[in-house]
N, C-alpha and C positions, 0 to 999 in steps of 0.2 A: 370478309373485306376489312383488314387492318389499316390502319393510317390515313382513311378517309378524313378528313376536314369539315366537321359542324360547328353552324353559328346557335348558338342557344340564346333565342332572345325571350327576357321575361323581367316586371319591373322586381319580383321578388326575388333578392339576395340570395333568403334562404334552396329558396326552389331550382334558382341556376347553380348553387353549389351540388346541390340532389346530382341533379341531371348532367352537370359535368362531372363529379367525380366518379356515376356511373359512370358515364360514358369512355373519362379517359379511361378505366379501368377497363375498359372491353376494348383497348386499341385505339381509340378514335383521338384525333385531334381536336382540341373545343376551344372556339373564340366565345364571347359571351357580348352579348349588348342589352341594356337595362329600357330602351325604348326605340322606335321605329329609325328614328332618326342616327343613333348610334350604331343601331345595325347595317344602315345605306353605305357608312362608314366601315365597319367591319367586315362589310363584303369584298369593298375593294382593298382592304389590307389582307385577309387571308383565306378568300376567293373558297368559300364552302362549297362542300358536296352536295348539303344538305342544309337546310333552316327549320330548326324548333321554334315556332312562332307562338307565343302568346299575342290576345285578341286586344284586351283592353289594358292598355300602360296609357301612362303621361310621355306628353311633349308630340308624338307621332302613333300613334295606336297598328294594329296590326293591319286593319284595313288600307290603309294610308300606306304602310308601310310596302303590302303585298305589289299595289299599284303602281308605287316604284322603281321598284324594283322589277315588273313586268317591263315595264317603258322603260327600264336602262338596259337591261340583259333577256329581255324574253322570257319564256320558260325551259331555260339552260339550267336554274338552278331550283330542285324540286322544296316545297314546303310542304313541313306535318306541322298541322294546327294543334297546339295545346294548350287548353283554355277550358274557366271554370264558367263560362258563358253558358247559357244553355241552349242545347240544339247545336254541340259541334258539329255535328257532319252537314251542318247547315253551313258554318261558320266557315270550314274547310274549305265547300263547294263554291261561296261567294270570292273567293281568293285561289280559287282552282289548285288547291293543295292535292298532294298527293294520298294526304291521311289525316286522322285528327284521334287525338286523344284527349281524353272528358278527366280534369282535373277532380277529385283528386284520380290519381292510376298507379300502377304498380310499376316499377321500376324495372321488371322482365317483361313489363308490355311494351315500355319506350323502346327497351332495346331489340325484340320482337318487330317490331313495328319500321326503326331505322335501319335493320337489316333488310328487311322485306325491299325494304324505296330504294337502297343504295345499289344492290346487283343487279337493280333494270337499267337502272343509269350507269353502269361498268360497259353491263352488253350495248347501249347503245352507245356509247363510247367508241368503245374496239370496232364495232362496225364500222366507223369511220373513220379509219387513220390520218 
């Protein structure tokens, strides 16, 4: 799935450059937001496939953010939790994510992981013209 559209939100500079530069380099499109509130923002500028969510930032945290964004768009757009919190797939679950990865992770597990979420959400797609 080339040219898909991910929001990578996380308040670490260095961690969103990781995670975009892989990503653009596997195809993908990447908006970036450094906290909950910037990403509410980012969604309706470049309407993602997909959201990398980090848990705890400043200004709107991940939780805040995920509930949002339910109550604006539903669950049209899928979230993977990536977060150094402990008990991700607790984290994930609280925000009805599709996945979570447990910081630190390996950089062929993100992309592993973002391919997996994106070609269920293609086929449901096409299913509905």
């Amino acid at each position: 799935m080339s040219g898909a559209s991910i929001l990578v939100v996380d308040d670490d500079p260095d961690m969103q450059d990781v995670m975009a530069l892989t990503l653009e380099a596997g195809d993908y499109r990447v908006c970036r937001a450094s906290n909950g509130q910037e990403a509410l923002e980012r969604v309706e500028e470049c309407t993602p496939d997909l959201i990398l969510l980090d848990m705890r930032m400043p200004v709107m945290d991940g939780w805040a953010f995920a509930a949002e964004l339910r109550r604006r768009y539903g669950h049209r757009i899928p979230i993977v939790v990536c977060t150094a919190a402990e008990d991700a797939q607790r984290r994930a679950r609280e925000v009805g994510a599709m996945g979570c990865l447990s910081k630190p992770f390996e950089l062929e597990e993100m992309l592993h992981l973002v391919e997996s979420v994106l070609p269920r959400r293609c086929e449901r797609a096409s299913q509905h013209p």
